[in-house]
Structure formats: structure tokens, C-alpha cells
N, C-alpha and C positions, 0 to 999 in steps of 0.2 A: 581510745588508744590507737597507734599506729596501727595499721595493717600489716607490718613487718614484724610487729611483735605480739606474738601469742598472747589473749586476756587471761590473766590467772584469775581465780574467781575468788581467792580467801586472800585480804591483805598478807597476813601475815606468811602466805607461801607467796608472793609478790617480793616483799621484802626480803626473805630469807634466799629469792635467788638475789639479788641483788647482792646481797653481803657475798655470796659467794663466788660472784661474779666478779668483785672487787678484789678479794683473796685471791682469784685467778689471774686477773691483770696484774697484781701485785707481784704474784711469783714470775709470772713471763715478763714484768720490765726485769726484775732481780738479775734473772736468767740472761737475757737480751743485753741488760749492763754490762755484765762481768764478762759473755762473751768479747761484746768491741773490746773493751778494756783489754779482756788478755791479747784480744787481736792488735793491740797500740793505738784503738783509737784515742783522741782525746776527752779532757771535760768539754769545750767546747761544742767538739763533734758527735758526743754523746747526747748534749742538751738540745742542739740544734735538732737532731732526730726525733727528740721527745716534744719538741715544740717547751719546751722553761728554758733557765737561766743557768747557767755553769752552778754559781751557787747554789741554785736547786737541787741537780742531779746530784755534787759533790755532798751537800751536807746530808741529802737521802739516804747514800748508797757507799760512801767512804769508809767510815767503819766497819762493814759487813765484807767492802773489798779488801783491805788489807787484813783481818780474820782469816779470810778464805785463801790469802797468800797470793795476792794478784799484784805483779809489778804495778803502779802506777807509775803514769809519766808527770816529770816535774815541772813546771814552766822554766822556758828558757829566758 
């Protein structure tokens, strides 16, 4: 293992950070999304931040933004 990263000694507490660590990334893009978003960034501008493709961020995080009542912008 890395020297950055702590040995766990039991697989199974290994993997169970891991899941949780992914849960965590998961809520802080959600979060990070919707902010630009309300702030008017674009899908481009959101994707290019994430390193994917408009289609990526858009088909992720679309549905969960307009629930949450978040203007999107349209293409012009």
C-alpha cells in the first residue's frame, strides 16, 4: 500500500471505507452540481470542472436538479 494511505488489516473494514468514501464523493459532487448550477454555471462548465462530458454531468444530475427546483439554463 501507499504510504499515504493507512493499512486496514481486515478486507472487509478496507472495503466498507471505501463504499463510504464513494457515498461521500457522491454527495459532495450532488452538492458542488447544484451549487454552480443555481449560481448559472453551465452543463459545459460543470462537466469541464468534473473532467466528463456535458452528457455525463446532464444525464447524472438532471433529474435530481430540476426536483430540487433549480433554474437550468437552456442552450442558445
Amino acid at each position: 500500500m501507499s504510504a499515504d494511505i493507512p493499512e486496514i488489516q481486515e478486507p472487509a473494514d478496507a472495503l466498507a471505507a471505501v463504499v463510504a468514501l464513494r457515498r461521500l464523493a457522491d454527495q459532495l459532487e450532488d452538492a458542488a452540481v447544484e451549487q454552480a448550477m443555481r449560481a448559472g454555471w453551465s452543463w459545459p462548465q460543470v462537466a469541464e470542472a468534473l473532467g466528463v462530458t456535458r452528457q455525463a454531468v446532464h444525464k447524472k444530475h438532471v433529474k435530481r436538479l430540476i426536483a430540487a427546483g433549480v433554474t437550468l439554463r437552456r442552450r442558445q
